[in-house]
C-alpha positions, 0 to 999 in steps of 0.5 A, spaced: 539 858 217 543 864 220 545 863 226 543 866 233 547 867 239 544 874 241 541 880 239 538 887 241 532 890 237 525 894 237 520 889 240 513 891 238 508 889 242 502 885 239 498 883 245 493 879 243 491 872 246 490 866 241 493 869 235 493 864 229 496 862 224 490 864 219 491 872 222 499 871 222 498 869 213 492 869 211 490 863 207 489 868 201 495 871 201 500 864 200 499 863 193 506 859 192 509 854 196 516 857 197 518 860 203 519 867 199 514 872 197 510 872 204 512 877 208 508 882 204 502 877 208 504 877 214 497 880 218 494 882 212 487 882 216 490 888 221 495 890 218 492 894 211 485 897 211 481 892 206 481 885 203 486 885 197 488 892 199 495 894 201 493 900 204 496 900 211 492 901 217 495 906 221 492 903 227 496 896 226 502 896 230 507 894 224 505 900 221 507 906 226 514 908 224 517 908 231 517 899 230 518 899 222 524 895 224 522 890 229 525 884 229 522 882 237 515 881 237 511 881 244 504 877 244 500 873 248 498 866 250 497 861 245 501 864 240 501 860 232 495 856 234 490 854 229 493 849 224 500 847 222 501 851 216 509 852 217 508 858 212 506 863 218 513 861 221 516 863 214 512 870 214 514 873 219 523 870 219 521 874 212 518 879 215 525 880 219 522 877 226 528 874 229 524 872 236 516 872 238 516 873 246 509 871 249 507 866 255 505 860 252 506 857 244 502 851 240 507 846 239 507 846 233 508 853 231 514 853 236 517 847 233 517 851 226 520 857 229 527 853 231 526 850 224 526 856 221 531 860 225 526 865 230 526 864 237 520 862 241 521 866 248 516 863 253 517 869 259 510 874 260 510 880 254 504 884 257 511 885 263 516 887 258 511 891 254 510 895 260 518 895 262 520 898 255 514 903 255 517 906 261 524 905 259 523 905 251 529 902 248 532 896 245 531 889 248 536 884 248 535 876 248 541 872 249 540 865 247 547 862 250 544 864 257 537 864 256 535 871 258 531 877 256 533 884 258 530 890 259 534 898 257 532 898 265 536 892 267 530 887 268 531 881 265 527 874 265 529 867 264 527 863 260 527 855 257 528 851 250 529 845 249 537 842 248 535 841 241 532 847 239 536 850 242 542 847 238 539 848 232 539 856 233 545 857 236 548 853 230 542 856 224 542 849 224 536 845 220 534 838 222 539 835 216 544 839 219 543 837 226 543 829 224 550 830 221 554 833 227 553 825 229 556 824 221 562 820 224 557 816 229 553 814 223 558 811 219 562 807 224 555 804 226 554 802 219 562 800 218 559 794 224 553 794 221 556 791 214 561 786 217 555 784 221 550 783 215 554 784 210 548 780 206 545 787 208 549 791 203 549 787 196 
């Protein structure tokens, strides 16, 4: 994974409460199962015209020009609910998004979010939707401090658990993570084999 220390980037608000992960890769559209492949997927139910068609609705957020490259998506709460299908995590790191704010996420898809690089920011995205409406510009997320800043000087705080928090700053997977101890594992084990030699036959 590629790592994540800060970035500053358009954010496009998609403020819809209960969005899953059905809506976010619609089960039609997942026909492999690699991680590639999906971002043309991403929202097909809002973001093309029909079923199938790839036309684009130009009423869907991700299809005005002026949010062509976000990489922060704005949303609400409860977001990545449904199943736990990682794919939908997999479409939108695709797609390019490296950060969904919204108030609250299922467990599961944030959990899939720091696997797969993106970070889920729990902060109020109906706010800083308004605040970048005011004062258009670019948003900055800031991981090593735990911040969300506004081109208007706002900012918001927000939490992530140590590990998660580990893993993006380092674009660390769990192997990866489970290798930083490399040396404790290994001393464990050289006790181990003195103690239970029998155990290593």
């Amino acid at each position: 994974m590629t790592p994540f220390d800060r970035l500053s980037a358009v954010a496009a608000p998609l403020l819809r409460n209960n969005i899953d992960t059905d809506a976010i890769i619609p089960s039609r559209e997942m026909t492999s199962v690699g991680k590639t492949g999906l971002a043309a997927g991403l929202f097909a139910g809002w973001r093309y015209n029909a079923i199938g068609s790839r036309a684009p609705n130009p009423d869907f957020i991700l299809n005005r020009p002026d949010f062509a490259d976000a990489a922060i998506l704005l949303s609400g709460e409860n977001f990545g609910c449904g199943s736990s299908r990682e794919h939908a995590a997999w479409a939108l790191a695709e797609y390019g998004f490296r950060v969904v704010i919204a108030p609250s996420f299922n467990p599961i898809f944030r959990g899939n979010c720091v696997r797969n690089g993106i970070v889920p920011v729990e902060a109020d995205a109906t706010e800083i939707a308004a605040d970048l409406e005011a004062t258009p510009g670019m948003l900055t997320v800031d991981l090593p401090n735990q911040t969300v800043t506004a081109p208007s000087g706002r900012n918001w705080s927000f939490t992530i658990e140590d590990e998660g928090k580990t893993m993006l700053l380092g674009g660390l997977d769990a192997i990866d993570l489970t290798l930083i101890r490399k040396a404790e594992i290994a001393a464990y084990h050289d006790r181990d084999r003195q103690a239970r030699p029998w155990a290593y036959l």
